[in-house]
C-alpha positions in Angstrom: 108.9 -84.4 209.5 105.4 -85.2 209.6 103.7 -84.4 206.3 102.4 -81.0 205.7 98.6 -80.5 204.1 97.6 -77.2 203.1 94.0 -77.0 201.7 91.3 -74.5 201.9 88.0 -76.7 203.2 85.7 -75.2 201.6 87.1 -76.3 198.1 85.4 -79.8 196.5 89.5 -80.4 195.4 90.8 -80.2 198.6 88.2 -82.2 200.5 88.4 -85.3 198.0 92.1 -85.0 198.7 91.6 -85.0 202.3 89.4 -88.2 201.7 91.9 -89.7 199.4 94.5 -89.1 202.4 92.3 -90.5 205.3 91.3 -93.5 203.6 94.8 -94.2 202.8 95.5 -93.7 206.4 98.1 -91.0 205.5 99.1 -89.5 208.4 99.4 -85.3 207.9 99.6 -82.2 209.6 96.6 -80.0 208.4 96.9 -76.6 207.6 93.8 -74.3 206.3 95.8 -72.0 203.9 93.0 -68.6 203.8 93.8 -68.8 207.8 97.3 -69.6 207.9 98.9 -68.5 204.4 102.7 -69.2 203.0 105.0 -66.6 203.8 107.6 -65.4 201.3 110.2 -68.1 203.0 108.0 -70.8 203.1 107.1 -70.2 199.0 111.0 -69.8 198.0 111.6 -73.0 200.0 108.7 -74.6 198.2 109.2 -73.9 194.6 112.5 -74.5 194.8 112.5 -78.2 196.3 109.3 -78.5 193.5 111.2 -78.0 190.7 108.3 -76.0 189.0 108.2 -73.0 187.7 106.4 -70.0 190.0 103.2 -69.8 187.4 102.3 -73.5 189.2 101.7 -71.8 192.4 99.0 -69.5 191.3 95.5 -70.6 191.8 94.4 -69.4 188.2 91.0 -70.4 188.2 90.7 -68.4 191.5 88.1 -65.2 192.0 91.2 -63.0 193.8 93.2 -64.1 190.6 90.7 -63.0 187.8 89.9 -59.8 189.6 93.9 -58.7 189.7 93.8 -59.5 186.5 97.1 -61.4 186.7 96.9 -63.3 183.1 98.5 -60.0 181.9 100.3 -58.9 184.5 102.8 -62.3 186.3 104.5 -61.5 182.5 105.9 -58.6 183.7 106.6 -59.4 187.1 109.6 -60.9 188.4 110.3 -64.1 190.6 111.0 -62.0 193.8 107.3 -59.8 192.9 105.2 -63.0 191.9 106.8 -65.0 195.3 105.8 -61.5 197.5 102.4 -61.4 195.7 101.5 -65.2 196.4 102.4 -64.3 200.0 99.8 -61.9 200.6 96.8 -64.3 200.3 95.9 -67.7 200.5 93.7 -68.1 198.1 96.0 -67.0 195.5 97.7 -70.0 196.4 96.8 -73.2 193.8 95.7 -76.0 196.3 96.2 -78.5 197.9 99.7 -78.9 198.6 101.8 -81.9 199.9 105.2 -80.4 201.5 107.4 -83.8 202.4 110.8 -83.7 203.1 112.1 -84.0 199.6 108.8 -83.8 197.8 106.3 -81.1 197.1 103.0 -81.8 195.1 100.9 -78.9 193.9 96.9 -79.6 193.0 95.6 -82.9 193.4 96.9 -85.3 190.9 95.8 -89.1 192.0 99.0 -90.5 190.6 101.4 -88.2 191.9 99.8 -88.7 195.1 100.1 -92.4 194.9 103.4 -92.2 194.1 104.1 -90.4 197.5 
């Protein structure tokens, strides 16, 4: 499996990470994630082969997230609500993410990447 990038362009993040890709000649399948969000299978898969916890997913620093308010309310919620939740917009989605067949990478950390 070719490896998957999800980003949203617009975001400075996302487009050094694209940069840090291509000038490592990384070869990736692009995917904008406000036009083509994770469903509720693709997430499950995700976290699960990450080995984080749910809370990683979230964009917290994200408008959509500060406007639900969600700093007092994924306490409350459980896995199966906060998976269905993420699922219902992109951009509640921390990014970028790196989904490789037995890896999955969550923000853009330099090191991590270069360990991929």
């Amino acid at each position: 499996m070719k490896m998957l990038f999800i980003c949203y362009p617009k975001c400075t993040t996302c487009q050094k990470a694209k940069a840090w890709l291509d000038t490592k000649g990384m070869e990736y399948e692009f995917r904008d994630i406000k036009l083509n969000h994770p469903t509720e299978k693709e997430l499950k898969h995700w976290i699960q082969k990450s080995g984080l916890p749910i809370k990683k997913f979230f964009n917290t620093s994200g408008m959509l997230y500060r406007e639900l308010e969600l700093t007092k309310k994924l306490p409350t919620m459980s896995d199966e609500e906060q998976i269905k939740l993420l699922a219902t917009d992109g951009m509640l989605v921390k990014r970028p993410l790196i989904i490789c067949d037995d890896k999955v990478l969550v923000g853009f950390k330099e090191k991590e990447w270069e360990q991929l």
